[in-house]
C-alpha positions in Angstrom: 0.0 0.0 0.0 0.9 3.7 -1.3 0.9 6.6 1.2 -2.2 7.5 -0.5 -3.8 4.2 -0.3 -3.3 4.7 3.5 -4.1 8.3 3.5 -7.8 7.8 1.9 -8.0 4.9 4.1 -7.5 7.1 7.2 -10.2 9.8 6.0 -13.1 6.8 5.3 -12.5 5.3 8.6 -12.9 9.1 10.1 -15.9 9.8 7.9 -17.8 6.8 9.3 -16.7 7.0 12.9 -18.5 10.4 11.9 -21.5 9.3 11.0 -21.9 6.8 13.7 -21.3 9.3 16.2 -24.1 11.6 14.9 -26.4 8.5 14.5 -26.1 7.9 18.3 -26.5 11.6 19.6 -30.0 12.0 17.5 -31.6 8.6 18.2 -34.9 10.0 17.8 -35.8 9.6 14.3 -34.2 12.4 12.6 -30.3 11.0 12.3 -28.6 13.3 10.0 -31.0 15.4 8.5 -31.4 17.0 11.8 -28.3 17.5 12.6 -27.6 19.6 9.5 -31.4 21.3 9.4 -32.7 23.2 12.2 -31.6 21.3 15.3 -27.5 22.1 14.3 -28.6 25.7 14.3 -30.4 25.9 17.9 -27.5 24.0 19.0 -25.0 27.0 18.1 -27.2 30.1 19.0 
């Protein structure tokens, strides 16, 4: 494996630990529309 085979493995292992992570914080339904709709925004302000 290249540096950039290990590279772009790194950042889809990131992306998914993501995705998971959001899943788990917003188990009521909405998942990751939410989290980038409204409900991110009440979160900030």
């Amino acid at each position: 494996m290249g540096t950039f085979s290990i590279f772009l493995l790194l950042i889809v292992i990131v992306a998914f630990l993501l995705i998971v992570v959001i899943m788990v914080q917003n188990p009521k339904g909405g998942g990751l529309s939410t989290s980038f709709g409204g409900g991110g925004t009440q979160q900030l302000g």
